[in-house]
C-alpha positions in Angstrom: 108.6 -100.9 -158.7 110.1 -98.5 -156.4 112.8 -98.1 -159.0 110.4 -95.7 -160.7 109.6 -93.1 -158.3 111.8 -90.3 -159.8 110.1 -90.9 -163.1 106.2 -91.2 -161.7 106.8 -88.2 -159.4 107.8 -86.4 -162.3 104.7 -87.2 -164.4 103.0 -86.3 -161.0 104.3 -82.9 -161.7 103.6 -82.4 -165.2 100.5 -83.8 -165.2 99.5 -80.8 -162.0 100.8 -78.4 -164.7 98.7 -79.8 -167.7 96.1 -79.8 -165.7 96.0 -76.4 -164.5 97.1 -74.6 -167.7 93.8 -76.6 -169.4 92.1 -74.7 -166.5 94.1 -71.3 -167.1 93.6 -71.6 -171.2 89.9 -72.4 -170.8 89.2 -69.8 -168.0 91.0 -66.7 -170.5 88.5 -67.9 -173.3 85.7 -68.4 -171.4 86.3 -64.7 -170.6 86.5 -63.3 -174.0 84.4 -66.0 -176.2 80.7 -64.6 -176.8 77.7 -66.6 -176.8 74.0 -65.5 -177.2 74.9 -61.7 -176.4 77.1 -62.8 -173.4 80.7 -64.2 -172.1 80.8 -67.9 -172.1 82.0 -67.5 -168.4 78.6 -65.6 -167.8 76.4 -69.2 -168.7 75.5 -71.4 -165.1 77.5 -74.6 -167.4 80.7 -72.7 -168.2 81.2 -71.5 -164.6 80.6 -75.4 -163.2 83.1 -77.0 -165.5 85.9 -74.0 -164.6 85.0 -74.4 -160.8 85.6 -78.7 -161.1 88.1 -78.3 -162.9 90.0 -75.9 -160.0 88.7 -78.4 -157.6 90.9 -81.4 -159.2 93.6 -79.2 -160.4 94.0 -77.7 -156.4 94.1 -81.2 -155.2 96.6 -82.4 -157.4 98.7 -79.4 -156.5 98.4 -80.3 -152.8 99.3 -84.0 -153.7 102.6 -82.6 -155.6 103.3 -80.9 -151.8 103.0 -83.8 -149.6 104.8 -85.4 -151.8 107.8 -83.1 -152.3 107.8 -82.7 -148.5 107.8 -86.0 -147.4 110.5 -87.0 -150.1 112.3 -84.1 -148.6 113.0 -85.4 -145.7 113.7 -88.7 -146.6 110.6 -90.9 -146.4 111.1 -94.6 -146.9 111.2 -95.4 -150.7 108.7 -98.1 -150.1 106.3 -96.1 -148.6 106.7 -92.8 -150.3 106.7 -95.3 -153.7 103.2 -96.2 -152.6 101.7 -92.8 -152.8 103.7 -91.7 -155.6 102.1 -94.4 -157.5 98.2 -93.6 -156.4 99.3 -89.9 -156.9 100.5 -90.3 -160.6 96.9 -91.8 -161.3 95.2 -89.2 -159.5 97.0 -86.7 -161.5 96.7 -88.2 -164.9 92.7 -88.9 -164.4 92.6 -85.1 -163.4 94.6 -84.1 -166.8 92.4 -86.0 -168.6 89.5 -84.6 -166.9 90.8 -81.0 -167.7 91.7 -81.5 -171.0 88.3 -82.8 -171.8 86.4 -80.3 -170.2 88.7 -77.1 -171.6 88.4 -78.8 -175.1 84.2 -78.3 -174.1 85.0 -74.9 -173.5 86.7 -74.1 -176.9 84.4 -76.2 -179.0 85.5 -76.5 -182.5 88.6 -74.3 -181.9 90.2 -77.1 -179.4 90.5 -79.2 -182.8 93.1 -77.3 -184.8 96.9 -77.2 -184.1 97.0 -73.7 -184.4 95.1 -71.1 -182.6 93.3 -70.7 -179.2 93.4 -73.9 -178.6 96.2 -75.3 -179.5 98.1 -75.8 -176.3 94.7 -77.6 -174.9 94.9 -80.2 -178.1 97.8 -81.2 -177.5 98.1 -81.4 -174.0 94.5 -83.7 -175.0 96.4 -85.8 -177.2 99.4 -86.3 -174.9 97.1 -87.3 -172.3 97.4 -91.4 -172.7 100.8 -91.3 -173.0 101.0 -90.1 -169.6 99.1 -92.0 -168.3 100.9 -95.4 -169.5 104.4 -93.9 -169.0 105.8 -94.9 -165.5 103.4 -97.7 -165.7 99.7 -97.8 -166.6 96.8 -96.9 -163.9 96.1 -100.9 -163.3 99.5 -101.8 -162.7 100.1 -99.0 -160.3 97.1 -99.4 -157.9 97.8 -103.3 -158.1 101.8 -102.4 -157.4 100.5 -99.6 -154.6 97.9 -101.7 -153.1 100.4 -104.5 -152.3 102.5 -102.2 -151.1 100.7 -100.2 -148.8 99.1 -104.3 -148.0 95.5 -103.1 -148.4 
């Protein structure tokens, strides 16, 4: 299973990057869009679901970094295969997490291929197929698990 690392530490990365440009699309809306006389960023709800989605999207980023450091200097495939693999499902949960919560923030416009939110529909609807490619979330915390021998 260690065979994969190069491909799961890539999804690792573009998964941090889906993630966060969910966060960047739906904080510039929130910004602009107007609701009830104010920003949607103004309303309690708006701010909480920008603020968790930060909170995920900062600690996938510091995964991605631990990551690229220890493969840098030439951890043990084994072992750095481990954390790649519990990574790359922390990661993709944290997409999907942003995706869902940006696609709150835009409401109906989230839904049309063109617009606003386009970028966050699609990163929405690519959101299963990164999480099954490099091997689904089951098979990598049973592959990591016996691995790390937890």
């Amino acid at each position: 299973m260690i065979n994969f690392n190069q491909e799961r530490m890539g999804g690792v990365i573009a998964g941090t990057r889906f993630a966060r440009d969910c966060l960047t699309d739906a904080s510039k809306y929130a910004a602009v869009r107007r609701t009830f006389g104010k920003t949607l960023r103004q309303h309690q709800v708006i701010r909480v679901k920008l603020a968790e989605m930060a909170r995920t999207v900062e600690s996938c980023q510091a995964l991605v970094e631990q990551l690229a450091c220890a493969l840098s200097v030439g951890t043990d495939p084994r072992v750095i295969g481990a954390r790649i693999m519990l990574a790359k499902v922390h990661v993709t949960r944290a997409m999907e997490m942003c995706a869902r919560e940006a696609s709150q923030v835009f409401g109906g416009n989230c839904y049309l291929r063109h617009g606003v939110g386009e970028r966050v529909e699609r990163i929405y609807r690519e959101v299963r197929v990164m999480a099954i490619g490099g091997g689904s979330e089951e098979i990598l915390l049973d592959s990591a698990a016996r691995l790390s021998k937890l």
